[in-house]
C-alpha positions as CSV (number, residue, x, y, z in Angstrom):
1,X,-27.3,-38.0,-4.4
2,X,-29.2,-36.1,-1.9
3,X,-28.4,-35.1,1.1
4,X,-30.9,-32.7,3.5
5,X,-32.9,-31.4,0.7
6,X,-29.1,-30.2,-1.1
7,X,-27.7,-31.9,-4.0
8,X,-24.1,-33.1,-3.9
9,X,-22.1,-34.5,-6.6
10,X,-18.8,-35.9,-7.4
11,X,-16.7,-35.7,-10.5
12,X,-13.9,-37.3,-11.7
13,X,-11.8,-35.2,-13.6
14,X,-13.1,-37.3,-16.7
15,X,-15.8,-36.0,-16.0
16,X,-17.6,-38.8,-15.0
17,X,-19.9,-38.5,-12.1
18,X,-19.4,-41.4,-9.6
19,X,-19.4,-41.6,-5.2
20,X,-17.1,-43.6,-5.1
21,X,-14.0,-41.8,-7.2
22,X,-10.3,-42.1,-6.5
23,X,-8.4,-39.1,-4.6
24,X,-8.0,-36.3,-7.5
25,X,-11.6,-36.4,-7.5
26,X,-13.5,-32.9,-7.4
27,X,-16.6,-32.4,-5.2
28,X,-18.9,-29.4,-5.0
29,X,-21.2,-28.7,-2.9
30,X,-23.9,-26.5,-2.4
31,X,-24.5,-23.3,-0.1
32,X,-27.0,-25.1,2.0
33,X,-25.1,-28.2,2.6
34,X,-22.1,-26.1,3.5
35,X,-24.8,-24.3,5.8
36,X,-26.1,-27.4,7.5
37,X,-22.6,-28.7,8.0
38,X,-21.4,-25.5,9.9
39,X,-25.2,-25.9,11.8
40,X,-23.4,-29.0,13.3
41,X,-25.7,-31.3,11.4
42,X,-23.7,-33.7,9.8
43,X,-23.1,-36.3,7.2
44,X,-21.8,-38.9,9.2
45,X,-24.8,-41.2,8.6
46,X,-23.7,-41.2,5.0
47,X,-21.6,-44.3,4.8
48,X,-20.6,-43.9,0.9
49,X,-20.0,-40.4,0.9
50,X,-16.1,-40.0,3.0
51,X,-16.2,-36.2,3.6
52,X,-17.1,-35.4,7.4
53,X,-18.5,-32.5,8.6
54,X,-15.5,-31.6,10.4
55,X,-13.7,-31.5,7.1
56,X,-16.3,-30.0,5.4
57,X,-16.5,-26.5,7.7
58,X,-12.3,-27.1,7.5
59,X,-12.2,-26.8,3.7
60,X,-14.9,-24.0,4.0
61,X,-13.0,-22.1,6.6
62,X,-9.5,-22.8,4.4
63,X,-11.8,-21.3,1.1
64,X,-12.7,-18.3,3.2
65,X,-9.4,-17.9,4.3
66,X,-7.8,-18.0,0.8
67,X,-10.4,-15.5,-0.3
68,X,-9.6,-13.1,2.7
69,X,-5.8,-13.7,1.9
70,X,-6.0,-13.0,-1.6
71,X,-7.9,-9.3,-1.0
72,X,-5.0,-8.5,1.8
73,X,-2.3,-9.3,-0.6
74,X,-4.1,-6.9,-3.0
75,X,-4.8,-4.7,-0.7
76,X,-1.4,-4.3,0.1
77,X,-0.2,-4.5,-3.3
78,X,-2.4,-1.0,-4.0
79,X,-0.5,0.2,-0.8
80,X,3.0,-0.3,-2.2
81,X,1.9,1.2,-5.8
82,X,0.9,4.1,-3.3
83,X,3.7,4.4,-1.4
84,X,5.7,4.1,-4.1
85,X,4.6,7.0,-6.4
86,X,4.4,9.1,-3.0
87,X,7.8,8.3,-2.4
88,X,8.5,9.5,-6.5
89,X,6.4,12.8,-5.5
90,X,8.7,13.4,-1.7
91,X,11.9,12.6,-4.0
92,X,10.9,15.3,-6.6
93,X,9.8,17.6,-4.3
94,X,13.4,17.2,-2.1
95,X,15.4,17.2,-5.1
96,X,13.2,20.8,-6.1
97,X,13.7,22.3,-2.6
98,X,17.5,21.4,-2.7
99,X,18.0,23.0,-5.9
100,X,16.1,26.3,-4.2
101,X,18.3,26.2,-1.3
102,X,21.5,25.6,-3.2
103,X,20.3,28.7,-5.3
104,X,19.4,30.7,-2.0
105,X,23.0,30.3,-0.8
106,X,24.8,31.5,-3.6
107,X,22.5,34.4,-3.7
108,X,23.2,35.1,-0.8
109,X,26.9,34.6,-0.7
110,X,26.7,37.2,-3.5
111,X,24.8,39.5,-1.5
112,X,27.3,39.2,1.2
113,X,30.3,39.4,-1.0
114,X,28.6,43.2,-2.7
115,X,27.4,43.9,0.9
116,X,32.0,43.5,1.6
117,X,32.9,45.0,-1.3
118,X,32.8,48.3,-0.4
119,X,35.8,49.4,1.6
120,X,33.6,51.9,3.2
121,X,30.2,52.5,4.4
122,X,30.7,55.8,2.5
123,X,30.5,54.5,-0.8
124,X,27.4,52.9,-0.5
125,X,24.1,54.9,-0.1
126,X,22.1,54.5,3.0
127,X,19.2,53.0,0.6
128,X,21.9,50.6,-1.0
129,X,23.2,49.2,2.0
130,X,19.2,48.7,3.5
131,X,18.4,47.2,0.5
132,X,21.4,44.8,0.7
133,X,20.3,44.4,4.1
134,X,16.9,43.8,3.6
135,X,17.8,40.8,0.6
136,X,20.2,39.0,3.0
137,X,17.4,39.0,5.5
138,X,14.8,37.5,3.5
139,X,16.7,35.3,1.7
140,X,17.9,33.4,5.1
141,X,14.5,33.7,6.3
142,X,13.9,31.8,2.9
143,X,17.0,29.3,4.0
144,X,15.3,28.6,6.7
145,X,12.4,27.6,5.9
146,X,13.2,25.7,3.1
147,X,15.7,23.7,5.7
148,X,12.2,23.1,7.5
149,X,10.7,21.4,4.9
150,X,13.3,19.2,3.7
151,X,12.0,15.4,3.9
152,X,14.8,13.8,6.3
């Protein structure tokens, strides 16, 4: 059948090419006519032929909509697998820093505890006790910011 210049053509899911099919029937048609529907021109003047435009630029719409659907579902499906293996990469990384600042404290409970285990200042050395000092210092400076990174 023609219709403006476009071919359209109905098929039975025998196979069988026929206007007037039953219901299960398949019918493609082509860019232009899909085209000339949304246009406004219609095929209402087509008696044997029971589409209308309206239902034509529906079903085109409801295509274009599936299409659209389909690339946001995968679209966000890519933004899960991301998230996901960012979420591995924070979990590593927190797991790591914990183990550093677990580490960082008991060296520097141990610091403390040499840093105490003199009974007096006189049996440490000046350079000793700065050094000592020094350690302590750095390693809760260390502490610190290792606190500050810490994913919440």
């Amino acid at each position: 059948m023609q219709l403006y210049g476009a071919s359209v053509e109905r098929t039975t899911e025998a196979g069988v090419g026929s206007v007037g099919a039953d219901m299960d029937s398949e019918i493609r048609i082509s860019q232009d006519v899909v085209e000339q529907a949304e246009a406004g021109r219609g095929w209402t003047s087509i008696t044997d032929l029971t589409i209308t435009d309206r239902e034509c630029r529906r079903s085109y719409c409801l295509r274009e909509a599936i299409v659209t659907t389909k690339a946001r579902v995968e679209g966000l499906r890519c933004e899960a697998a991301r998230l996901e293996e960012e979420m591995r990469r924070l979990t590593s990384a927190s797991t790591r820093l914990t183990g550093r600042i677990n580490q960082t404290n008991t060296t520097i409970i141990r610091k403390k505890a040499a840093l105490h285990s003199f009974t007096t200042l006189k049996d440490l050395t000046v350079k000793e006790y700065l050094s000592l000092e020094a350690d302590l210092t750095c390693l809760k400076k260390e502490l610190e910011n290792l606190e500050a990174k810490r994913p919440v």
